[in-house]
C-alpha positions in Angstrom: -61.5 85.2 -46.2 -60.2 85.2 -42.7 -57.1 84.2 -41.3 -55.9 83.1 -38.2 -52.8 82.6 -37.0 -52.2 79.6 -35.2 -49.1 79.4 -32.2 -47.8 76.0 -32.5 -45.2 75.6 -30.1 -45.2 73.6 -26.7 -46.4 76.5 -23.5 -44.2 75.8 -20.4 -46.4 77.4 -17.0 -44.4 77.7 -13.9 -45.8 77.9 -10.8 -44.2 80.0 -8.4 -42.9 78.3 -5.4 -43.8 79.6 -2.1 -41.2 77.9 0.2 -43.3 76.2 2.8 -47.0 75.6 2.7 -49.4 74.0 5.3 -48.9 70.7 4.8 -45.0 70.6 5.3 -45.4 72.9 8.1 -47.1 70.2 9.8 -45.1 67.4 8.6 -42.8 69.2 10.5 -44.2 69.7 13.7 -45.5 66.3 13.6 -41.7 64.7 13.3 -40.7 66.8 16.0 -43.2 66.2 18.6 -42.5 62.1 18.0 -38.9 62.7 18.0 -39.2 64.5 21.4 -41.9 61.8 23.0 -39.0 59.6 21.4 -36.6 61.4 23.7 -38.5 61.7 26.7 -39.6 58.1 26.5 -35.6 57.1 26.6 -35.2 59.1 29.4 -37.0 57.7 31.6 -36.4 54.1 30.9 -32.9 54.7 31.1 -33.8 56.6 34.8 -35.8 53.8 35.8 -33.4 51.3 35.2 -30.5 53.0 36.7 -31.8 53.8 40.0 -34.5 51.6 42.6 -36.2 53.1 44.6 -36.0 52.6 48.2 -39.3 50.7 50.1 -41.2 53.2 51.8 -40.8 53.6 55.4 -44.0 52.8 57.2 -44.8 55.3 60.6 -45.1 52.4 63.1 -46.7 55.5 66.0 -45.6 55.2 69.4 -45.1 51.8 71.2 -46.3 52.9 74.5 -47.9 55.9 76.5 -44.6 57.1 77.5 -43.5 58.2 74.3 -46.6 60.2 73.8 -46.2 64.7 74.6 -48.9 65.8 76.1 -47.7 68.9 77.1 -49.5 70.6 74.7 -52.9 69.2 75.8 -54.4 72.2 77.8 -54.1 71.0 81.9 -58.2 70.8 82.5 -58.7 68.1 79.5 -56.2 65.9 80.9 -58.0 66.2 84.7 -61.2 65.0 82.2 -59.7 62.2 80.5 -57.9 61.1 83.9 -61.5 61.3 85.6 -63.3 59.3 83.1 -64.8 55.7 84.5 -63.0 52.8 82.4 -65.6 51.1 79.9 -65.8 47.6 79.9 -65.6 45.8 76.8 -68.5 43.6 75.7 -67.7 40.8 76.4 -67.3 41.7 80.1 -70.8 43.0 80.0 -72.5 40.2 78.7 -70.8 37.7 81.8 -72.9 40.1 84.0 -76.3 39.3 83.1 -77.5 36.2 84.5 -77.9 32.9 83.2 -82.0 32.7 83.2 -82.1 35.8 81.8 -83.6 35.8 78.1 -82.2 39.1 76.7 
């Protein structure tokens, strides 16, 4: 005859905790990169708000050719654009042809 003998009593297993595992690790980040978009975001609402900016300012050139520097234009390109014959608009060009003309 065999016996055995039988352990009736409830087993309690443990598992050792290891502190911080992936999954709250990211939790973490997570919560902090929304709580700094959170801060940021604030920020610059709050800067928007508090200050307008000014309109920008548009260069309007020079009114006439009197406010224009030419000096550093080199002497012999001046004598060229002095030289050159005036062009005639379009307009003026067309009043030259004649009337019978079919062109």
């Amino acid at each position: 005859m065999f016996q055995d003998a039988v352990f009736n009593q409830t087993v309690t297993i443990t598992e050792r905790e290891d502190g911080l595992d992936g999954e709250t690790i990211f939790l973490y980040v997570f919560l902090s990169g929304l709580g700094l978009l959170l801060v940021v975001g604030l920020h610059q609402l709050i800067e928007s708000r508090k200050r307008r900016r000014p309109a920008p300012k548009v260069e309007m050139g020079t009114s006439s050719h009197n406010d224009v520097d030419l000096s550093w234009i080199p002497q012999e390109t001046l004598n060229q654009i002095n030289k050159a014959s005036p062009r005639r608009s379009p307009r003026k060009r067309s009043q030259k042809r004649s009337a019978g003309s079919d062109e």
